[in-house]
N, C-alpha and C positions, 0 to 999 in steps of 0.2 A: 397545722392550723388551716381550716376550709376559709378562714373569711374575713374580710377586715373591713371596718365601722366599728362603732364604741357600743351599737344597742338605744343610744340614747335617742336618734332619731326615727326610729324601726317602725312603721306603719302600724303595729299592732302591737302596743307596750305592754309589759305585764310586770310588777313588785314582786321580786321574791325577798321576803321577809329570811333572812339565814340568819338561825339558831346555834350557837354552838356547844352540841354535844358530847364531846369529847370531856376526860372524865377530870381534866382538869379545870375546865372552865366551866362543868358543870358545879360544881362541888362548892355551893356556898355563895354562887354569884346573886348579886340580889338583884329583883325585880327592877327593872326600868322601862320608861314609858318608849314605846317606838320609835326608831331614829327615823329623819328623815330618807327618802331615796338618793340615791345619787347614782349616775351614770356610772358603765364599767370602767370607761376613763379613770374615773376617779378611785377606782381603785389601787392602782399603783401609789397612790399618795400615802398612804396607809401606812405607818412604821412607828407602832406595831399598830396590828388590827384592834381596831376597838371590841370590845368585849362584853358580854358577851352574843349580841346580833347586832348584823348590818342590813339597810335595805339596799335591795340594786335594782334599779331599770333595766329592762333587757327586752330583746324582742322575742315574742314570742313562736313565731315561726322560724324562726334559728334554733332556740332553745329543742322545738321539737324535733325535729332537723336531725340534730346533729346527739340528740342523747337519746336512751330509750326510756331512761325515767322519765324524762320532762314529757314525753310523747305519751306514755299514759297519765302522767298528771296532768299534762294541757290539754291536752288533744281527743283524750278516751271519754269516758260516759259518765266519769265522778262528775260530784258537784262543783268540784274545784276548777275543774275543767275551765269554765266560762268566768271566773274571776279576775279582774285585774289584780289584786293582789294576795300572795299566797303564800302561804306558811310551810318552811324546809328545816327541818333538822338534822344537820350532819356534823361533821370535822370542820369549823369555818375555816379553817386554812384551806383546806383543800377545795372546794367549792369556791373559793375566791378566784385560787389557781387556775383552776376551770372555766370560768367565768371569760379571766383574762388570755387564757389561750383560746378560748371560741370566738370574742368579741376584739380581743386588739391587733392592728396589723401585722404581720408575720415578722417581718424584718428586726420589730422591737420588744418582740418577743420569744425569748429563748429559755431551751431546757438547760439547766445547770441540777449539779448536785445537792443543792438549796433549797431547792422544790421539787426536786425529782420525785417523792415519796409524796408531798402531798397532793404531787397532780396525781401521782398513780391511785393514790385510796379513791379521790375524785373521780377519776375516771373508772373506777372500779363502782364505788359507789352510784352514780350517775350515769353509769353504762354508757359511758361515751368511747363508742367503737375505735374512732378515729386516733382518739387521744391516748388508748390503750397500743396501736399502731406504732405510733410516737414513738409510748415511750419505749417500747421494746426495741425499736430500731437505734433509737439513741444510746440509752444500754446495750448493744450492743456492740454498736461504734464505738464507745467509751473504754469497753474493754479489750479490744482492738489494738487499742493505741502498742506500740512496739514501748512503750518507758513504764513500767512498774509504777513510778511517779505519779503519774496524772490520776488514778483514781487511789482516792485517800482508804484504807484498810478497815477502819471505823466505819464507811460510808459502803464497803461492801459488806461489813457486817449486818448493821442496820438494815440496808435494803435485803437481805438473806432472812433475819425472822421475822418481819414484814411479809417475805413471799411466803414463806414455814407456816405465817399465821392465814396468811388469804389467800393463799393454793393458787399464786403464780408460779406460772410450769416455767417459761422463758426465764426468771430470774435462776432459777435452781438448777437448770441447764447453765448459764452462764458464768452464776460466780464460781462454782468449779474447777471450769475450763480457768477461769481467769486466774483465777491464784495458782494451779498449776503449771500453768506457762509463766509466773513469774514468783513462783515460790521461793528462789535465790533471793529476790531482793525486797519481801514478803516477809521473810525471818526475819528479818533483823528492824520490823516496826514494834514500835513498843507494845501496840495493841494484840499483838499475834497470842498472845496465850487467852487471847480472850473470845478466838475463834471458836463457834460450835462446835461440837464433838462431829455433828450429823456432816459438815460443810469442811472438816478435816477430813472426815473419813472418805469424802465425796473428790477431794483434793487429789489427795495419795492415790487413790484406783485409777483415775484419770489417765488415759494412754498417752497424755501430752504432759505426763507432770515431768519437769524439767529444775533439776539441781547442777550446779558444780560439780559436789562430789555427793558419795551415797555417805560420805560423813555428815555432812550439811543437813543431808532430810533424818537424819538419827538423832543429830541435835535438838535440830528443832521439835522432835516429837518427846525424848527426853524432858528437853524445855515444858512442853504444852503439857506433858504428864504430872511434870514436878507443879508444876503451878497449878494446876485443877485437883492437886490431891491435897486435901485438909489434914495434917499432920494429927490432929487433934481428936479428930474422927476415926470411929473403923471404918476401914474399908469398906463400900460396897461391892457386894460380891460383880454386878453387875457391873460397876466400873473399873475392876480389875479384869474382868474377860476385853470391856472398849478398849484398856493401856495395853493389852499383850497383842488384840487385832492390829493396833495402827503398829505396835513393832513386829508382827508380822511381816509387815509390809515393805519390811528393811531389808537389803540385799546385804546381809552380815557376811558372805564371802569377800565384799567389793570394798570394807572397813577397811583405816588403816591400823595397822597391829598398835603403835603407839595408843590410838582413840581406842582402841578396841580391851586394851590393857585398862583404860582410865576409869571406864565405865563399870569397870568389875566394883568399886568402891562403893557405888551407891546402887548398882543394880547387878548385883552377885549372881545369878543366876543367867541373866543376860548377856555380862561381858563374861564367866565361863565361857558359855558356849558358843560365843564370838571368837575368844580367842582360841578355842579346843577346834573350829572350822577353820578357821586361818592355819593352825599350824599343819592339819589331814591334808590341806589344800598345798601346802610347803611339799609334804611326805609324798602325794602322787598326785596331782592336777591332775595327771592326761587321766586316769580310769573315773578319777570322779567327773569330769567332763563328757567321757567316755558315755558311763553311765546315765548323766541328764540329758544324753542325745536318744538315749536307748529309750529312756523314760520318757519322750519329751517334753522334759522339764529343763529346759537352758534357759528361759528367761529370767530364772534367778542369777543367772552369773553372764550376761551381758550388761555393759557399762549403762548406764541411760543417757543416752544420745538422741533427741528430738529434733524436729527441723526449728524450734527455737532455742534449742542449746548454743551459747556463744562461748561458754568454759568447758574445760574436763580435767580434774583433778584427779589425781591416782596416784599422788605423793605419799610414799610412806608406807605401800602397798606390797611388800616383798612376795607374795602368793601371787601377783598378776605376772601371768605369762604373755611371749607375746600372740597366744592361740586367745586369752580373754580379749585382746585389742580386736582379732580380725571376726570372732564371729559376734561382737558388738555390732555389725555394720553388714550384718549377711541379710536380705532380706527373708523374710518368712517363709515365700512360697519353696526356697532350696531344699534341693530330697535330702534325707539323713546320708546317705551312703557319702554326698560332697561334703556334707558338714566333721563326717569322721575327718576325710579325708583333711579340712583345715586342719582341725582339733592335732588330729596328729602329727601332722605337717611343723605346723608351727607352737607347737610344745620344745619339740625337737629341732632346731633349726638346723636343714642341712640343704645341698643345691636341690632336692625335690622342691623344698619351698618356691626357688626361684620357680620352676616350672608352673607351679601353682598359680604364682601373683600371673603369670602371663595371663591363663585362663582366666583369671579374674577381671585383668585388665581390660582382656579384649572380648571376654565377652557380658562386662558393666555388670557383675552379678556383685560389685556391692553399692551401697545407699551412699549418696552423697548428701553432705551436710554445709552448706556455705556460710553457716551463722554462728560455725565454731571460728574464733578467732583464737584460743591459746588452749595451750596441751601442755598439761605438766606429770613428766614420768619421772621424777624426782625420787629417790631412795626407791628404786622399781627395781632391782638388782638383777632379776632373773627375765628380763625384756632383753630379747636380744634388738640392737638398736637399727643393725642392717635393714628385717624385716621390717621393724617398726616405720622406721622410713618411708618404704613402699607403703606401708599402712596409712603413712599421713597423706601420701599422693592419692592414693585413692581414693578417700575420703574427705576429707577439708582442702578443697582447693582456694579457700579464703582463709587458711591461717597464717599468724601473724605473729605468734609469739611460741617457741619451746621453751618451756623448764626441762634439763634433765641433771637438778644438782645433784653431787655425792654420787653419781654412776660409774663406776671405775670401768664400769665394760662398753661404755659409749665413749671411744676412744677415737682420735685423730681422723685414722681413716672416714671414721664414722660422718665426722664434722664435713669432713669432702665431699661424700656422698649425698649426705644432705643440701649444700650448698647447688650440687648438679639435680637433685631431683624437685628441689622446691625451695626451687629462686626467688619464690613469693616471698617468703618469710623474712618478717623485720628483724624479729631480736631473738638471740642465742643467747640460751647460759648452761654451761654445762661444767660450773664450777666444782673442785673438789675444794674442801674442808683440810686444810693443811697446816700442821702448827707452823711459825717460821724456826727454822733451823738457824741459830750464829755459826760461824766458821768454827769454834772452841771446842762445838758439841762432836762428839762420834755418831754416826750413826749406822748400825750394824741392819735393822729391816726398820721398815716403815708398813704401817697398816697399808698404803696404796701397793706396796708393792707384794704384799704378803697375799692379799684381797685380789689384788690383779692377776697372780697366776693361778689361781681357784678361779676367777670370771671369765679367761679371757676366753674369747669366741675361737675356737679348736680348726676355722676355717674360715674363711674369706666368703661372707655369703652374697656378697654385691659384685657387680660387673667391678672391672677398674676402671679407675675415672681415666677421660683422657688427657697429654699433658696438660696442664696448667697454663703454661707460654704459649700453646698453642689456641688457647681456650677466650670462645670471642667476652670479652669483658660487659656488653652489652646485655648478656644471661645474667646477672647479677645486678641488677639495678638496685631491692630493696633491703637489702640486709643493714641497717643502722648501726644496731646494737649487738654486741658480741665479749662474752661473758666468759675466761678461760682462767679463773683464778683455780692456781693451787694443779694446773695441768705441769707438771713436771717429767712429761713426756713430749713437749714441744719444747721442739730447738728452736734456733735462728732458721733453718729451711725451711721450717713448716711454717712459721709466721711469713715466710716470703711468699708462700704459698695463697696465705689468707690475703693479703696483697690485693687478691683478683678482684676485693669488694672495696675496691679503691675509688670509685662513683659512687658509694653510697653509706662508706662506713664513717658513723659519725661517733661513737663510743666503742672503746676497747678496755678490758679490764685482764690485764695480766700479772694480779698480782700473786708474789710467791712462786713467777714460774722459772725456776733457779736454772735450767738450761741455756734462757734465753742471753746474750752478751750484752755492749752496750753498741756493740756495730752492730748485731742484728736487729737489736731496738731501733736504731737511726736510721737502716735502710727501709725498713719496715715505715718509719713516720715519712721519708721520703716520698712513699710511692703512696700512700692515703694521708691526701692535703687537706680531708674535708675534716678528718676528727676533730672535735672541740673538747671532748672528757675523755679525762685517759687517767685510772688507777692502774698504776704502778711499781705499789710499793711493795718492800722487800725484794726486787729485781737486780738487778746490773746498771739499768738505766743511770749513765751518769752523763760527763760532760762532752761529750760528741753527739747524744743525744740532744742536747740542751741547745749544743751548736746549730744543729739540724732546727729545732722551732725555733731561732732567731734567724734565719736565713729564710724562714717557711713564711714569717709571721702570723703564726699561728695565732686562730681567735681562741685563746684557751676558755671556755666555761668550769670546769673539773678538772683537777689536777691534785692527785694523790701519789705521795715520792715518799711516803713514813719507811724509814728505813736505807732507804738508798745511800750506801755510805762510799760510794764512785762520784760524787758530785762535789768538789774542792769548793774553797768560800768565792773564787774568785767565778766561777760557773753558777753557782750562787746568786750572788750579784746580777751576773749577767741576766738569768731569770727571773730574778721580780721587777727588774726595769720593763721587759716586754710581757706581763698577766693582767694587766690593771683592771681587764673584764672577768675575771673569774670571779666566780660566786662561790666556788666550794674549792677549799685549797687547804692541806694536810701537808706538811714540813716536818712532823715528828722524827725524832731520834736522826734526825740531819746536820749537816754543817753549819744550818740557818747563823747567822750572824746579828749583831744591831745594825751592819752597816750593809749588811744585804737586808733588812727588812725597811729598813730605812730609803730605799730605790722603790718600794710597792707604793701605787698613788693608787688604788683603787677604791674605790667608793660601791663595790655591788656586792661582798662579802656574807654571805649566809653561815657559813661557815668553816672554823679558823682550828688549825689543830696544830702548836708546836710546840709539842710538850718533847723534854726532852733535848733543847736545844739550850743558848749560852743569851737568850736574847734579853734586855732588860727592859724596866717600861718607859727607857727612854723613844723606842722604835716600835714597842708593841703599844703605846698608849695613843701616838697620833693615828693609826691605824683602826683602834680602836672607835674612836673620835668620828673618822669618815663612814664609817659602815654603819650608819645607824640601824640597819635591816638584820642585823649581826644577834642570831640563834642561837648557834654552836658555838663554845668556844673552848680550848680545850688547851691547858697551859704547866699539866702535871711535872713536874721533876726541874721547871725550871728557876735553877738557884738563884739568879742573876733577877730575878725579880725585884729582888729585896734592895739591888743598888742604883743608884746614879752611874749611865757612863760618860765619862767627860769626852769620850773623842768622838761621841754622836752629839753632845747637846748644841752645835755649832750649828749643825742641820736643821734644827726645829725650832733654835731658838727660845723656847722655853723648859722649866719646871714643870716635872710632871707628880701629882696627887701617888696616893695611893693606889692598891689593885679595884680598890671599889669603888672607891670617885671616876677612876674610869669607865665603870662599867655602866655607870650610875644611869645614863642616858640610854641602855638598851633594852631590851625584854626577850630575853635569855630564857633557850629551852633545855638545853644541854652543856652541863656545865663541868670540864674539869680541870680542877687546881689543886696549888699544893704551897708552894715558896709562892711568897708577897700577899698570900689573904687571908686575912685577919681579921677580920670581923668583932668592934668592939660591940656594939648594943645590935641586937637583934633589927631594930631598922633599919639598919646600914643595908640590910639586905630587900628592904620593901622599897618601890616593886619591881627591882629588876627582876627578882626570883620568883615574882609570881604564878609565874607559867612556866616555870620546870621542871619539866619529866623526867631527865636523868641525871643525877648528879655524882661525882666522883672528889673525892674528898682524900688531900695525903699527904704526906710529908712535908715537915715546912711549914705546917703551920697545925693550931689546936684551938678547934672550936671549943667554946665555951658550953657548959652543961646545961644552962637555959636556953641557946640556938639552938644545939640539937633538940632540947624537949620542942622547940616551939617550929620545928621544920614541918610539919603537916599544917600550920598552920599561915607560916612564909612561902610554903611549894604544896598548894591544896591539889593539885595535878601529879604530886611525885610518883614513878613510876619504877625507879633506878634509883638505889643508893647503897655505892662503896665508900666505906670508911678504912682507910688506912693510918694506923699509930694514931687513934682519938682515943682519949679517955672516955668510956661510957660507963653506963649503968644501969640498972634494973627497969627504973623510971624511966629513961628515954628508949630501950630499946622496947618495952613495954607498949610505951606511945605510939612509937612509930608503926607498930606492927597494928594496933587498934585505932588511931585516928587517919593513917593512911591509906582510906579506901582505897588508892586505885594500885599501891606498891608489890609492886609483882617479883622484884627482882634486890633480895636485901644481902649484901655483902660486906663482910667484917675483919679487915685483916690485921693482926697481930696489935689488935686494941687493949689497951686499959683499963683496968675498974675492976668495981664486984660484980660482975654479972652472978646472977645464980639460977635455979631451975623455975623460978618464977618467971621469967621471960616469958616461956613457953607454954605458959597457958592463958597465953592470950589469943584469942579468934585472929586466925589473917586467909580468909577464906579465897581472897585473891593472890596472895602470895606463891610464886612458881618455881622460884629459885632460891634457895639459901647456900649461901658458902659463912664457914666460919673457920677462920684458919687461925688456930694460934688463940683464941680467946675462951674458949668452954673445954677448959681440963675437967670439968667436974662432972660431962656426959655420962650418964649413965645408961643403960636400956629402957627403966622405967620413962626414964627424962623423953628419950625417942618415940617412945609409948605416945605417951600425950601432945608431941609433936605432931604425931602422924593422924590425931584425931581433929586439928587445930588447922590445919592447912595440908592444901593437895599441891607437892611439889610432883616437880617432873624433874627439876637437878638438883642434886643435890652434895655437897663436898664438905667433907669433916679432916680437918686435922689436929695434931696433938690431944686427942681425946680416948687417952689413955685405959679408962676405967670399961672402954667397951668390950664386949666377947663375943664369942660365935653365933651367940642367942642373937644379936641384934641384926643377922642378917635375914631371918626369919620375918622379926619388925620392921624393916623396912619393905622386902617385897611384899610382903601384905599389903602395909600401912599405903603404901607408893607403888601401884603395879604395873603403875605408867612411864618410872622413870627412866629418860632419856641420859642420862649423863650420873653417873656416881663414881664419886672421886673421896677416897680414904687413903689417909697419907699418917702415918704415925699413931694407930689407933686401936691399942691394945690389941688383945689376941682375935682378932673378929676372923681370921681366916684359918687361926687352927686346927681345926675341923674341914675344911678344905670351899669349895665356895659355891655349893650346893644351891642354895636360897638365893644367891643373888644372878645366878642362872636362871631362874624363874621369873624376872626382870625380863621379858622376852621382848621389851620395847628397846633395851638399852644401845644405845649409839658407844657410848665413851665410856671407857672402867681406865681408874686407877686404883690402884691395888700398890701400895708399899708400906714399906714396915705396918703390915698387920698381922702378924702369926707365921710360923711355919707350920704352914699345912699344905700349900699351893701342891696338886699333884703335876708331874712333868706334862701330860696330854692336855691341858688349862687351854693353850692356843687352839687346837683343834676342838674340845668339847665347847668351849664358846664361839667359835665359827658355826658349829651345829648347831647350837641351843639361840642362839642369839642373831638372826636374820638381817638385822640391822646393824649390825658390829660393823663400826669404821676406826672406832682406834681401841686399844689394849696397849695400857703402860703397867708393865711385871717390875718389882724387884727379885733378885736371885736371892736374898736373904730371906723371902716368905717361900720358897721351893721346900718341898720334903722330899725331894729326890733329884738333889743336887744341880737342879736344872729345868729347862722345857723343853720340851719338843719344839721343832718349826715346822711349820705345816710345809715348808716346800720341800720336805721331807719324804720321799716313800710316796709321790703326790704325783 
């Protein structure tokens, strides 16, 4: 803004008479006599603008001034020229806008997204140089900003066919760039499918378009396809070539095989040859990388890493080598002959790599990125972790977070090496997926250890760390969070090891790490005083532990011990006298007592898990009571619900209600019970359960057939629901599958009723997981048929469904070619034929396989370690072998 005064006082006044043109205020407005003038002042008063003219006082030599229009209508040889008052037809909005950015002081007035548009037609209109300056520099500032947030999606649409219709160059350079650099958090606005084709397409080519992962920009084009295609309609040939360009533009090597399996359902030709690249890419990385260096065509299989990338996902990814990590980060101008040289290098990791990173290192030939904060190489099986390492030092000298779940080949050592090469880093997870073992069970191989000698790294690719005891503690300042569940390769020496992050380590999770003792748990809490969350259940962890944080007094926040059955009642006790601050506290399948819960005074409880223990609601109900913040709660298998104990009521003093008058006063997201709740009328349950996601329902007690029908309409949020020993039926399983939009996750154990093949043809287009164990003997393949047309699972597990055969394993990899997890247990002859089709499941993580057929051939472990990339666990019975047994892969190996 050149100027500030209102016009009103202006040595040489002139009336402009504003008309408003525009086609809505045209259309039917009737004649009215002249308004009076009024100052530009006076136009902020205005809300809404009178309709349809206003007059304005203005100075004439401003007006000329500062527009080109007004400078030949005032100023040039018309007659109009020399009038005090004069007649303008345009947008009145915008022309007021104008008005008030030429004539009111600068300070009090500003651009916002409000007006943006009608000053820009204004000043388009009006040819006002200055205010065209504006706005371009404002818009651009705007999109600037580092937060996706501040400009609204709707308002870069709008301003995008606005510039489309008036051949603004700046905007159509801008919103581009803009959405590209924040297309992560872009996707997920409700308006995004409603982006132009031309300003998508503008998006994606962009050299800064910047995602999480390359699944994220497939989605979202997926997305914008489905929605801009009229089911109802043919095709236009022409917008079939626009849907195959923008998937063009997809890096389908860099998908994950699970996403890549999913997509085959609704775009069969796509996810083929998604997943037909993914698996060539398994069969030889190095010649086909080989090759696109020859070609130079690599930029289809480097990661997209931009200097606004703050994520990188590669989760699920079993084709990334760690040769796709390091020429992600090579810059362009490098000759081919060094890029062999990575390519080959690190395909194959051996001590030439080491040589390599040197070169790398010391002479800065790769791209650093400081705005990545987390790296997830999670199910990346064929990353070797040593190199990767040095990958991450080179590159992200501001990360702060690794995922490397489910990695069997990122082992211990590994964790050391990383801790010595990038002591930046907050939090570690490099959890495996471990069922828990009881003492009862035999255990002859386990998937980690089967997977482990097929993974493991053939040589030592990293320097050796130096000792530990020797090692200054001041190197490790920020590591917080450290993530080691299901690691049953760390002892009590390696945990003394981890030790050294004893200034900074505030969460540890070592649950299921069955080597660990409960002395080396204790030493271990001795020497890191700062942790406040610590899962560790299924451990050792018992009472010398316990001893150790009563002597520490530890501030516990988090504290999970589900299972730990080394903790007597009287250590017990001792422990909930000193937790009063936790907010998240799990006791499952423990000693827990009424007279050790009865010592907990805490009041900050989110969430409560003691399912499985002896407690009643003489001790669980004042508990109860104090936590009103109280989310979770989880109270499965406990019988004792049901009584009075008389050697605690002395304690509290009172009778306590039922399970539901206690609950009455919470609002519960995550609920599971069994013994003491019972539920007479349906509103017993409003509105504690209004807002819960996930519910578990079991033994002990039996809802009523109009509760279940009317659960989507007591938990319109349900997300989660196992039913254990309920009576159901046609009607409520019907329901829930159709009025539960958001139920993703529906589980049925050894229930009740007539169900029949009606269920299943009800839409649950959200639905992910089904288990049905013990309730549908009457499965047929037809029945699976129409399941598979009804819902896109990813898990799925059938037992006692007798009536099934070979054919249906056909139907489900089709039907499901994304499934993660399939679990058949008792279920006709489905494998007599041997297990072909469900081989072709190339996503699958988990198989169980028992009493289904004998067909199983002996090679079963080795052909699904081949065929199945993703394989972490395989449970065989010997009674489905056709040849009296299996092979084991550490075999001949």
């Amino acid at each position: 803004m050149a100027f500030a005064g209102d016009g009103e006082d202006a040595g040489d006044p002139v009336v402009l008479e504003i008309t408003d043109t525009s086609s809505a205020a045209a259309s039917g407005a009737p004649s009215l006599p002249c308004p009076a003038p009024v100052c530009v002042s006076y136009l902020a008063r205005f809300d809404p603008l009178p309709s349809p003219t206003v007059a304005v006082r203005a100075d004439r030599h401003r007006l000329i001034e500062s527009s080109s229009y007004f400078r030949a209508l005032l100023g040039g040889s018309f007659s109009e020229s020399g009038r005090a008052y004069v007649q303008v037809g345009c947008n009145l909005e915008a022309a007021v806008q104008v008005l008030r950015y030429l004539f009111e002081p600068s300070e009090s007035f500003t651009i916002t997204p409000d007006n943006f548009l009608p000053l820009l037609e204004g000043a388009l209109f009006l040819a006002v140089e200055g205010l065209l300056v504006e706005c371009e520099r404002w818009f651009r500032t705007m999109c600037s900003q580092t937060s996706a947030t501040i400009v609204p999606l709707d308002f870069i649409i709008e301003v995008w066919y606005f510039a489309q219709e008036h051949g603004v160059t700046f905007v159509q350079d801008i919103c581009p760039e803009y959405l590209a650099q924040n297309l992560a958090h872009v996707i997920s606005r409700r308006s995004f499918n409603k982006i132009p084709y031309g300003l998508l397409c503008s998006t994606i080519e962009c050299p800064h378009l910047t995602v999480d992962s390359e699944k994220q920009l497939c989605e979202a084009i997926l997305y914008w396809v489905s929605e801009n295609t009229k089911p109802c309609e043919r095709p236009n040939p022409n917008s079939v070539d626009d849907h195959l360009f923008l998937l063009s533009k997809v890096k389908i090597c860099l998908l994950p095989l699970e996403f890549a399996t999913g997509t085959k359902r609704h775009w069969f030709d796509f996810g083929s040859n998604t997943v037909c690249t993914i698996l060539n890419l398994l069969k030889d990385s190095l010649k086909t990388l080989m090759d696109a260096i020859a070609d130079g065509n690599m930029e289809g299989y480097c990661i997209r890493i931009t200097e606004y990338s703050k994520n990188i996902v590669l989760s699920g990814c079993p084709q990334i080598t760690t040769a796709f990590l390091y020429i992600s980060v090579l810059p362009t101008y490098l000759d081919v002959s060094f890029k062999r040289r990575i390519v080959s290098s690190y395909t194959q990791v051996d001590h030439q790599s080491l040589i390599l990173y040197d070169e790398l290192e010391k002479s800065a030939k790769t791209l650093l990125f400081r705005n990545v904060h987390m790296v997830d190489l999670s199910k990346c099986p064929n990353v070797h972790f040593g190199a990767a390492i040095d990958w991450l030092k080179l590159a992200f000298p501001e990360l702060r977070i690794l995922k490397a779940l489910y990695c069997l080949s990122f082992q211990f050592d590994d964790l050391l090496y990383l801790l010595l090469r990038c002591p930046w880093i907050d939090e570690i997870d490099m959890a495996i997926d471990k069922s828990t073992i009881t003492p009862r069970q035999s255990v002859v191989s386990s998937s980690s250890e089967v997977l482990g000698k097929l993974k493991r790294n053939s040589r030592k690719y990293y320097i050796s760390c130096p000792s530990y005891d020797r090692q200054p503690n001041l190197v490790f300042l920020n590591i917080s969070r450290l993530t080691l569940e299901g690691r049953d390769d760390i002892d009590d020496v390696d945990l003394l090891k981890i030790s050294v992050l004893k200034n900074s380590l505030c969460y540890i999770n070592i649950r299921n790490c069955t080597l660990l003792t409960d002395d080396g748990i204790s030493n271990f809490l001795l020497k890191c005083t700062k942790i406040h969350s610590m899962i560790v259940s299924y451990t050792s962890f018992g009472n010398r532990s316990i001893q150790t944080l009563h002597d520490m007094t530890f501030n516990i926040q988090e504290l999970h011990l589900g299972g730990c059955k080394g903790i007597d009642a009287a250590a017990m006790s001792q422990l909930m006298g000193m937790i009063n601050n936790t907010t998240f506290l799990c006791l499952r399948e423990t000693s827990l007592t009424d007279d050790a819960l009865c010592k907990f005074f805490g009041s900050s409880l989110e969430y409560l898990d003691v399912s499985e223990t002896v407690v009643s609601m003489s001790s669980l109900a004042p508990v109860i009571r104090r936590n009103c913040n109280l989310n979770c709660l989880k109270t499965a298998g406990c019988r004792s619900l049901l009584f009075e104990r008389d050697k605690v009521e002395h304690i509290s003093g009172n009778k306590y209600g039922d399970f539901l008058q206690e609950i009455g006063s919470t609002c519960l997201e995550d609920v599971e019970m069994g013994w003491g709740f019972c539920p007479i009328q349906i509103e017993d349950l409003i509105p504690s359960f209004s807002k819960v996601r996930n519910m578990a329902v079991g033994l002990g007690t039996t809802l009523a057939e109009n509760v279940l029908h009317s659960l989507p309409v007591i938990c319109p949020f349900l997300e989660s629901l196992t039913l254990r020993f309920q009576v159901i039926s046609d009607r409520v399983v019907r329901n829930l599958l159709e009025s539960s939009v958001n139920l993703q996750v529906l589980c049925l154990h050894y229930c009740l009723g007539s169900l029949t093949s009606f269920i299943f043809q009800a839409k649950a287009p959200a639905l992910r997981i089904l288990c049905l164990q013990w309730v549908t003997p009457w499965i047929t393949n037809d029945d699976l048929t129409i399941l598979t047309k009804n819902c896109n699972l990813v898990e799925l597990s059938l037992s006692g469904c007798k009536l099934l055969d070979s054919s249906c394993q056909e139907i489900i990899a089709s039907g499901w070619p994304n499934l993660v997890l399939l679990h058949l247990e008792d279920c006709g002859q489905v494998t007599l034929g041997g297990v072909s089709s469900i081989l072709n499941c190339k996503a699958l993580e988990d198989v169980l396989l028992r009493h289904t057929g004998r067909g199983i051939r002996r090679s079963i472990v080795d052909d699904a370690i081949r065929e199945l990339p993703l394989l972490r666990k395989l449970a065989l019975d010997l009674c489905d072998a056709c040849e009296e047994g299996y092979d084991s892969p550490s075999r001949g190996r």
